[in-house]
TIMILUM-447486 format. One line per field, with one value per residue (C-alpha): residue number from 1; residue in one letter; y, z, x. Coordinates in nm, 4 decimals. Layout:
% residues N
nr: (NUM_...)
rest: (a_...)
c2: (Y_...)
c3: (Z_...)
c1: (X_...)
***
This chain:
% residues 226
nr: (1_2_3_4_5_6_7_8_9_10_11_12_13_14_15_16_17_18_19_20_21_22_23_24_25_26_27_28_29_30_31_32_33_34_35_36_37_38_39_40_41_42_43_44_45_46_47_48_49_50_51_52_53_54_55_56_57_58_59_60_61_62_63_64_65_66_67_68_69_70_71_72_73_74_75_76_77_78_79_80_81_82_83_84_85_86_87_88_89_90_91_92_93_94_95_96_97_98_99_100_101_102_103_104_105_106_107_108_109_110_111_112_113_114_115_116_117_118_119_120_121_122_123_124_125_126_127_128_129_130_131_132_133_134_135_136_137_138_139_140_141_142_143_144_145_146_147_148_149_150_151_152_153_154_155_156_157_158_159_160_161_162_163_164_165_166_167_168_169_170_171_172_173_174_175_176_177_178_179_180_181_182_183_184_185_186_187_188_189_190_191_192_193_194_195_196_197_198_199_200_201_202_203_204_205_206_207_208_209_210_211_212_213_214_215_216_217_218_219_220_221_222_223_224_225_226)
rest: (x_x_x_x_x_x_x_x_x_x_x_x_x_x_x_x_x_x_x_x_x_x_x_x_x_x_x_x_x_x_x_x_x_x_x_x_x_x_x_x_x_x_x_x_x_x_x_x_x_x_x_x_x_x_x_x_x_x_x_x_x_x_x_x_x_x_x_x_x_x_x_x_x_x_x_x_x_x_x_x_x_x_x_x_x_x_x_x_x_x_x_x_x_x_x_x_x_x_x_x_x_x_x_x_x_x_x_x_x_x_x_x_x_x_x_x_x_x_x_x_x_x_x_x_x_x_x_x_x_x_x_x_x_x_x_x_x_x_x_x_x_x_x_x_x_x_x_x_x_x_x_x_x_x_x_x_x_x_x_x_x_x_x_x_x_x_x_x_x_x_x_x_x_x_x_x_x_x_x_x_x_x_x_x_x_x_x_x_x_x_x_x_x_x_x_x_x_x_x_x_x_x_x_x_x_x_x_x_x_x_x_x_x_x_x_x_x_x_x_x_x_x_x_x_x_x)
c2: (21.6736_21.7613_21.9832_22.1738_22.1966_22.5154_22.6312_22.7983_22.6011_22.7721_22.5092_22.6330_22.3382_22.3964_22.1587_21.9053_21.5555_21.5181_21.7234_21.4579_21.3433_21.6949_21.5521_21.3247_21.6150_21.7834_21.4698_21.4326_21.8134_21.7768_21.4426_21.7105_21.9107_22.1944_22.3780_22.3683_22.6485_22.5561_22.7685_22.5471_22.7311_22.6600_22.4383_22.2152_22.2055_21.9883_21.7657_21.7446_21.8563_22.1308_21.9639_21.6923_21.9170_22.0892_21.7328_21.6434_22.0444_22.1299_22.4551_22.6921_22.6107_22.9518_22.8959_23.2524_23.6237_23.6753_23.4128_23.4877_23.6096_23.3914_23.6072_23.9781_24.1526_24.1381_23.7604_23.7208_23.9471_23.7978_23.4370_23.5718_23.7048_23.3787_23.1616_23.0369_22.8881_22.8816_22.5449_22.5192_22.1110_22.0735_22.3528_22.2829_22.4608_22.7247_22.8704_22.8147_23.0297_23.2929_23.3180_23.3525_23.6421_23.8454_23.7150_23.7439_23.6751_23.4530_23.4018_23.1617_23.4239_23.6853_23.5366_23.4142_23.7636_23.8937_23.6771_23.7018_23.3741_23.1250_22.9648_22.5564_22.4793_22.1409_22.0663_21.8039_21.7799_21.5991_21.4998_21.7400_22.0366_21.9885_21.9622_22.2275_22.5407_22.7883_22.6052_22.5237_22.8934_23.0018_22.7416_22.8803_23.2300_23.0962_22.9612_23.2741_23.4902_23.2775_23.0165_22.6455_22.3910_22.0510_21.8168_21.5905_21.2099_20.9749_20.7208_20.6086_20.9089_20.9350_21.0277_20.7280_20.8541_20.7535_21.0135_21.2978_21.5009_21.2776_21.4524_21.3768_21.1416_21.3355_21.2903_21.4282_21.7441_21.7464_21.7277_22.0450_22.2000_22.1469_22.2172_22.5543_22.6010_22.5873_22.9136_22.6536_22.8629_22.7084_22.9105_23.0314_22.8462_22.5550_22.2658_21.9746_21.5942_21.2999_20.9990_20.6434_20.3873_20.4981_20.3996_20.4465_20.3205_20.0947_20.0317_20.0313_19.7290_19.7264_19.9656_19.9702_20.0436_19.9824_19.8689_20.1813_20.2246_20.6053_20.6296_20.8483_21.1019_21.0859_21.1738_21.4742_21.5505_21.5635_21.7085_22.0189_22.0761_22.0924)
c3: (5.8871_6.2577_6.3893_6.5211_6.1873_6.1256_6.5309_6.7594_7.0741_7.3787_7.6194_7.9657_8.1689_8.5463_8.8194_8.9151_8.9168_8.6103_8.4052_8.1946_8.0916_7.8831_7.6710_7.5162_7.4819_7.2682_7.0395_7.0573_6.9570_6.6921_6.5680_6.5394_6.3249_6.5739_6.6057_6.9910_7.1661_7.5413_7.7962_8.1136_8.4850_8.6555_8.8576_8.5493_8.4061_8.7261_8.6534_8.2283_8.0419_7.7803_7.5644_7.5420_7.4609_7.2426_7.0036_7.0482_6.9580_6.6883_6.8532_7.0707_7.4237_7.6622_8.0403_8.1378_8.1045_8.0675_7.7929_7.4305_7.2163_6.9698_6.8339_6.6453_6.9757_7.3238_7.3923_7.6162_7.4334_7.1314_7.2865_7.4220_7.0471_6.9043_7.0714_6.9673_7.2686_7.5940_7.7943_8.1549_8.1635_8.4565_8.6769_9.0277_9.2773_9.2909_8.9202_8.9431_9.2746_9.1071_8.8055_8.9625_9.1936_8.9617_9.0315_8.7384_8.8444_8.5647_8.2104_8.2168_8.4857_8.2983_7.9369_8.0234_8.1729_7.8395_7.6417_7.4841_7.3391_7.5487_7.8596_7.9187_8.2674_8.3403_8.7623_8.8070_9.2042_9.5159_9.6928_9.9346_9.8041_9.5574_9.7441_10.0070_9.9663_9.8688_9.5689_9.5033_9.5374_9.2873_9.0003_9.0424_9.0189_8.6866_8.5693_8.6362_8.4537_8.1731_8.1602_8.1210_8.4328_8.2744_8.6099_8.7439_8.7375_9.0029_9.1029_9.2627_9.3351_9.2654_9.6619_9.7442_9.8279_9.6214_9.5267_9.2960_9.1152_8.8605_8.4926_8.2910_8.0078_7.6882_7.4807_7.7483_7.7521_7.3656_7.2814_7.5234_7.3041_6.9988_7.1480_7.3470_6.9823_6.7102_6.5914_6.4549_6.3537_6.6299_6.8635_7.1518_7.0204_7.2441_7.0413_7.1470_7.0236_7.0920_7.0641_7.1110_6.9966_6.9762_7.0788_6.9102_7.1629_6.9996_7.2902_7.6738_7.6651_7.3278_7.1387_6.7607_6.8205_6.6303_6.7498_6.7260_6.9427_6.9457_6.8332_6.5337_6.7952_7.0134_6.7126_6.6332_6.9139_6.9564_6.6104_6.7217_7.0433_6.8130)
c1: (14.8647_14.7663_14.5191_14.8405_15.0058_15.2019_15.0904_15.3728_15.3744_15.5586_15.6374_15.7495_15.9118_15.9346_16.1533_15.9307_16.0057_15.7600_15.9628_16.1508_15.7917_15.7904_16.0473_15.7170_15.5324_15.7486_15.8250_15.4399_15.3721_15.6305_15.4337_15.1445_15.2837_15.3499_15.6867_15.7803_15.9665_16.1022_16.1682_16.3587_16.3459_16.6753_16.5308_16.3830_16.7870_16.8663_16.6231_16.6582_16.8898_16.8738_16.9898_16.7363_16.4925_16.6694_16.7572_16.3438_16.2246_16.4856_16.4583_16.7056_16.6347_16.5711_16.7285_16.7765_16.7451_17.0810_17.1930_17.2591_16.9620_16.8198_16.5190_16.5735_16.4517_16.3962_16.3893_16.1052_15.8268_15.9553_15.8704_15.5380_15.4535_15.5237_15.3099_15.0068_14.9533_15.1565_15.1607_15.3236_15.4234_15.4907_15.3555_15.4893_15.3449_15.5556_15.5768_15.1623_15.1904_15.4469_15.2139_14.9060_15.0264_15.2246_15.5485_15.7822_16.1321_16.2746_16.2425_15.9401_15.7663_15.8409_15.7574_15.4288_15.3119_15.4012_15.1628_14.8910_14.8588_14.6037_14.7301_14.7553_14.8250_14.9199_14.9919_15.2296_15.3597_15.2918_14.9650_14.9214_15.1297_14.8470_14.5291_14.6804_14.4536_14.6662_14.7666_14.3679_14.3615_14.6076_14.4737_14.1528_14.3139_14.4383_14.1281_13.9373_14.1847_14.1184_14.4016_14.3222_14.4289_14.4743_14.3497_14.6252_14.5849_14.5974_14.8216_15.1620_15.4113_15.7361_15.8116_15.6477_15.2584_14.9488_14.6736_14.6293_14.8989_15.0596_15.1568_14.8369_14.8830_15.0565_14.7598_14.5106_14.7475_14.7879_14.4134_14.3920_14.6038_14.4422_14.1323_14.2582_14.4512_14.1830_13.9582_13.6365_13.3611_13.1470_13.3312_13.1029_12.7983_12.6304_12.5535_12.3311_12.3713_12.1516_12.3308_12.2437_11.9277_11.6269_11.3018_10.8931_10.6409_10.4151_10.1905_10.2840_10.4749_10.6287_10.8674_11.0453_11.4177_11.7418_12.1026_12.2510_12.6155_12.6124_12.9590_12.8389_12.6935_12.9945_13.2316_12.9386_12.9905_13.3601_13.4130_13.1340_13.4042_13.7384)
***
């Protein structure tokens, strides 16, 4: 069992290029144990379809405000109940510029206003639409409001340009989720680990020690931040 078993996972795909690279989130999320819910803008449908994520999520697929209604009330506060957390994979620029200013025009816009559920932000776009300012502005809009931004990775673009904005690996973005997703009691607390050898001065030139990787520290560590 996964640290996500039984958790509602609202996944909120938006029309950037990186958006067929969702598709191995969800199968990953699944893998998890977590039951995946996907909400498509129109733009994301010309990129992937519905379908697809549909087959992967075992789930009804949301496109629009105006389709057929697949939860016992009003679709998008239903959606925006059900999550136990809300991830935007991939955020383009503009539904991480809509967001951030209010804008809620379409189902995603709309659903993720609604929520209450924690926010994963995950940019995914090009080079400079990412570094420009007002998009540094509007994740940092997000991050003060609470949401998580998932940093983009580096690399070769799919327009052809090299730099920052790639769709972070899946299991950076999942082990966000379980992190943004678990309710340990350690929640709020500051924990310090020492990790590593150690030394006992014997005089000033020599020292007992021991071999001592720090791997148990590390997992201390990593277990104290789940």
């Amino acid at each position: 069992m996964g640290r996500l078993q039984g958790k509602k996972v609202v996944l909120g795909v938006s029309g950037g290029i990186a958006a067929y690279k969702a598709l191995f989130l969800v199968r990953e999320l699944r893998r998890h144990g977590a039951e995946v819910h996907v909400i498509m803008t129109e733009h994301a449908t010309k990129l992937v379809t519905p379908l697809s994520f549909r087959e992967l999520s075992g789930q009804p697929v949301t496109t629009t405000m105006w389709g057929e209604i697949t939860h016992w009330n009003v679709e998008h506060i239903a959606l925006a109940n059900l999550a136990d957390v809300f991830v935007l994979a991939p955020a383009t620029a503009n539904l991480i510029g809509k967001v951030a200013n209010g804008i809620a025009d379409d189902m995603l816009t709309t659903t993720v206003m609604a929520t209450p559920a924690p926010v994963v932000v995950v940019p995914a776009m090009n080079t400079r639409m990412y570094e420009n300012p007002f998009t540094q502005s509007n994740l940092q809009k997000l991050a003060s409001a609470g949401y998580t931004v998932i940093e983009p990775e580096s690399g070769d673009m799919a327009c052809g340009t090299n730099g920052k904005g790639r769709f972070p690996a899946v299991e950076t973005i999942v082990a966000t989720i379980e992190r943004v997703a678990s309710q340990g009691l350690l929640r709020g607390k500051k924990v310090v680990v020492s990790a590593g050898g150690t030394r006992e001065a014997i005089d000033p030139v020599r020292y007992l020690s021991n071999r001592s990787s720090g791997k148990m520290g590390y997992a201390v560590a990593a277990a104290a931040a789940w």
